[in-house]
C-alpha positions as CSV (number, residue, x, y, z in Angstrom):
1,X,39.7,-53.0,-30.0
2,X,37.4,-55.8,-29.1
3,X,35.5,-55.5,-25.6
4,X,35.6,-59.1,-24.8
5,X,33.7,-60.7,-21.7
6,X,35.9,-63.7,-19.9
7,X,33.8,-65.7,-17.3
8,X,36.2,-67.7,-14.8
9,X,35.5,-71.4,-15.8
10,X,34.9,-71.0,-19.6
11,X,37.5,-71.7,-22.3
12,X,36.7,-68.5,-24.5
13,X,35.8,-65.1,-24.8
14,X,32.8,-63.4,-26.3
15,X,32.3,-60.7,-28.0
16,X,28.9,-58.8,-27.6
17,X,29.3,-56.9,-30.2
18,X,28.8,-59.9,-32.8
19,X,25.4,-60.0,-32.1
20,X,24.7,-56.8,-34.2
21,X,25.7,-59.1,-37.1
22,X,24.6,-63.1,-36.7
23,X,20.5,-62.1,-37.3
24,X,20.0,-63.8,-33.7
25,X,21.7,-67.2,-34.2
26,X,20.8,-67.9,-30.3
27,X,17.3,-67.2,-30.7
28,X,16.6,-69.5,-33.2
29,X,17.6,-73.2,-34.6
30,X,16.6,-76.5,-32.9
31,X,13.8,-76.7,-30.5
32,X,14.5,-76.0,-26.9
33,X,13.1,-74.2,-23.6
34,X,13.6,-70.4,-22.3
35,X,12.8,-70.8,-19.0
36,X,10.9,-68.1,-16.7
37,X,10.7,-67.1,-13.6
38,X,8.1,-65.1,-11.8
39,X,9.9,-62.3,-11.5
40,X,10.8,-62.2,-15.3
41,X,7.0,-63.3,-16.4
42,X,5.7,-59.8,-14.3
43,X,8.5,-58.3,-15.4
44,X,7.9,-59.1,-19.3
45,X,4.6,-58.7,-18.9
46,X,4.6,-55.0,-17.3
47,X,6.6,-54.5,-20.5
48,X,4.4,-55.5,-23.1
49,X,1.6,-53.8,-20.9
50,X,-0.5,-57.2,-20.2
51,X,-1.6,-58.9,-16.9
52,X,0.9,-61.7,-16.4
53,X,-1.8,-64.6,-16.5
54,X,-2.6,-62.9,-20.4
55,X,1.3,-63.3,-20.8
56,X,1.1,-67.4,-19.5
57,X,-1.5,-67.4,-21.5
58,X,-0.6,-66.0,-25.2
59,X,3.5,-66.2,-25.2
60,X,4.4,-68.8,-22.8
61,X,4.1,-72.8,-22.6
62,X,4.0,-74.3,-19.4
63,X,6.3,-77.8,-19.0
64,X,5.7,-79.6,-15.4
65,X,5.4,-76.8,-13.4
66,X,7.7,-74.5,-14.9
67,X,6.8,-71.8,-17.7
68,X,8.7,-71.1,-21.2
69,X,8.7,-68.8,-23.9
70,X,6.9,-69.9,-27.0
71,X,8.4,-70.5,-30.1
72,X,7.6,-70.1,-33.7
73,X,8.4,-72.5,-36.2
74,X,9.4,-71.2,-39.9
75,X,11.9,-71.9,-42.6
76,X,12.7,-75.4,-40.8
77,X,14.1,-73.3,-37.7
78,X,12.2,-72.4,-34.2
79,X,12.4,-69.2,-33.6
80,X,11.8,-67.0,-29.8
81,X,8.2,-65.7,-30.2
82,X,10.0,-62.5,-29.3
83,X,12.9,-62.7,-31.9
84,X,12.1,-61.0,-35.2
85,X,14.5,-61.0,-38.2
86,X,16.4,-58.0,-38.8
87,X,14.7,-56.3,-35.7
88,X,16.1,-58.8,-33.1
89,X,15.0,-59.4,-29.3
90,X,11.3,-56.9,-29.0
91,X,11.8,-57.6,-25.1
92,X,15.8,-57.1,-25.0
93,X,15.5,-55.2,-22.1
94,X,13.6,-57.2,-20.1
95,X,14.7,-60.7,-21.7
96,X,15.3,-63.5,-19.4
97,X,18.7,-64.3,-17.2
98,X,18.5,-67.4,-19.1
99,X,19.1,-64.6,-22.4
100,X,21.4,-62.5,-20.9
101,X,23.8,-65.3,-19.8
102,X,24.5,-66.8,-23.0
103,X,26.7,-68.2,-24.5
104,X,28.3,-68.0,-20.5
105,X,25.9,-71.1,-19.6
106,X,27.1,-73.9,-17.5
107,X,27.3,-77.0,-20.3
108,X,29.6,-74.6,-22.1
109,X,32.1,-74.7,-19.5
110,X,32.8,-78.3,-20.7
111,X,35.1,-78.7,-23.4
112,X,33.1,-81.6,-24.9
113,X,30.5,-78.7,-25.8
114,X,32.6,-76.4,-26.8
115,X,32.2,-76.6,-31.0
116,X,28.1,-76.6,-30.0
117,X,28.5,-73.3,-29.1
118,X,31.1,-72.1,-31.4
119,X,28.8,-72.9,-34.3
120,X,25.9,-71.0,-33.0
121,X,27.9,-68.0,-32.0
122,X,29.7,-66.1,-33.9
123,X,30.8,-63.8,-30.9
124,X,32.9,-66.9,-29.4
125,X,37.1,-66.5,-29.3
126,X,38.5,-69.7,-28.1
127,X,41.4,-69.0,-25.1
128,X,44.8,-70.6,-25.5
């Protein structure tokens, strides 16, 4: 039996345990933003074991005022600076709300984004 998550709002279920398979679909593909905040940027750094301003500095952009995680580009994808094939997330338990939210994120509760998401995750059971 399946341990799906429902979210009130959202038109699907998701299954966490398809991420063991998909190679970290979410974590790589077009170019986009993982926002930080500080909280998340000392707590990432006191993981890794740096001073947070060595963390802006090496793993994070900043965009306006706001910070987010680097990305790698490679085989015609960007990937998380963080995400490593076949190892997955190496801050998992530390990553981002913006991380541990998806694929519940707010654009997904419209149905006009709904085949977005279920081609990125392979986790996603539409509800009837």
């Amino acid at each position: 039996m399946r341990n799906l998550i429902k979210k009130e709002g959202f038109s699907f279920a998701f299954d966490p345990a398809a991420c063991t398979q998909c190679n970290g679909a979410c974590c790589r593909g077009e170019s986009g933003y993982i926002w930080l905040n500080k909280k998340e940027i000392e707590e990432i750094a006191n993981f890794l074991g740096l001073k947070s301003e060595i963390f802006l500095q090496e793993y994070c952009k900043k965009e306006g005022y706001r910070y987010s995680i680097k990305e790698i580009k490679r085989k015609g994808e960007h990937f998380c600076i963080f995400f490593e094939e076949n190892k997955g997330c190496q801050i998992y338990p530390v990553r981002p709300q913006q991380c541990r939210e998806y694929p519940f994120w707010p654009r997904y509760k419209d149905k006009n984004n709904i085949d977005e998401v279920c081609k990125e995750c392979i986790g996603i059971s539409l509800l009837s």
